[in-house]
C-alpha positions, 0 to 999 in steps of 0.5 A: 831699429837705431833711431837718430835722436842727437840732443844738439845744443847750441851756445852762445859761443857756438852760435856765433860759428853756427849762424855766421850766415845769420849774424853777418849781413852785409846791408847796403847804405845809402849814402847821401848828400849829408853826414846826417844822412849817412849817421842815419843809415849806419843807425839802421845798420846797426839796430837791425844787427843788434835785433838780428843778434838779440833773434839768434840768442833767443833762439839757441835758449827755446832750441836748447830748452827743446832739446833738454824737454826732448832728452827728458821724453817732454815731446809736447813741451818739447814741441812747443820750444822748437816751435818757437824756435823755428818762429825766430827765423832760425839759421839750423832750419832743417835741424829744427824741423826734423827735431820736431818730427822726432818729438812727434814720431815719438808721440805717435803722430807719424804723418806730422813726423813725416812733414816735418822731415819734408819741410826739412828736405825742402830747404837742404835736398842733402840733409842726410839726417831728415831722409834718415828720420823720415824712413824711421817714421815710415817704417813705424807707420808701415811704409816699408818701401818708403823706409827703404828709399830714404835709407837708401838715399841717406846712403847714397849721401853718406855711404859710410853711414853703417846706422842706415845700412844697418835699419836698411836690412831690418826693413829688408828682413821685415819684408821677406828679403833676407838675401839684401837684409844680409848684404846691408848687414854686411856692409854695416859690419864691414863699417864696424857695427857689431850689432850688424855682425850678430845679425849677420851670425844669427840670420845669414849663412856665412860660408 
């Protein structure tokens, strides 16, 4: 089963491209009848910019340091950072959660991975990496049908996604259904993956 662990860090560089919607708030002013009035609007402006700024940069350091504890099999730790992270308000939300659902698939806690991606699908109904994530964790738990459905929905937004059809026929494999395992298989191959190939040669009969 291929599992979907990106170690994505963000810089300060990168963060800047990442979190546009963050760091770019257009903020209304009143303007009054004085100069003073308006000085003191644009301070405001300004200060929330600078604490939105200084948010975003703290941010990346406890996502990044997550990530680093994630690479390292730190999955507590690694815990921990992402939810500070997520604590911050976070423009890369959905990144953060299915990260840690990951941390805690790793760790065993299946339903605390499975809630994660949930929280995930709440704020980006397409993000194709949670579906995916939470059919790995459906499937160690032993949700074979669930595991299926978010295969297949990852699919049905990336159908060139040849990992999905790939773990699609290990759970159809699994449950008895060769016949579909050998079709996703195929299809998998057809994207170019060679594991898919030799399970194509060592499981299905290719007249």
């Amino acid at each position: 089963m291929k599992l979907l662990n990106s170690a994505i860090a963000l810089g300060i560089g990168a963060a800047t491209a990442a979190g546009l919607s963050l760091l770019k708030i257009n903020k209304d002013l009143v303007i009054g009848s004085t100069a003073i009035v308006i000085g003191a609007g644009m301070m405001i402006a300004l200060k929330e910019k600078n604490d939105l700024n200084t948010k975003a940069i703290d941010y990346e350091y406890f996502f990044n340091r997550a990530q680093d504890k994630f690479e390292l099999a730190d999955y507590e730790e690694a815990i921990l950072d992402y939810n500070k992270a997520l604590e911050l308000s976070p423009t890369e939300i959905c990144l953060v959660y299915s990260m840690r659902g990951n941390a805690k698939r790793n760790l065993g806690d299946f339903d605390g991975a499975i809630s994660d991606q949930n929280k995930a699908l709440n704020f980006d109904p397409l993000y194709a990496d949670a579906y995916f994530n939470r059919s790995s964790a459906k499937f160690q738990k032993g949700d074979f049908d669930g595991a299926i459905e978010d295969y297949s929905q990852v699919i049905t937004i990336n159908p060139k996604d040849s990992d999905a059809f790939f773990n699609r026929a290990n759970v159809k494999k699994e449950v008895g259904d060769i016949q579909g395992a050998c079709e996703d298989w195929r299809k998998a191959a057809d994207l170019g993956d060679k594991e898919a190939t030799d399970s194509l040669k060592r499981f299905c009969n290719n007249d």
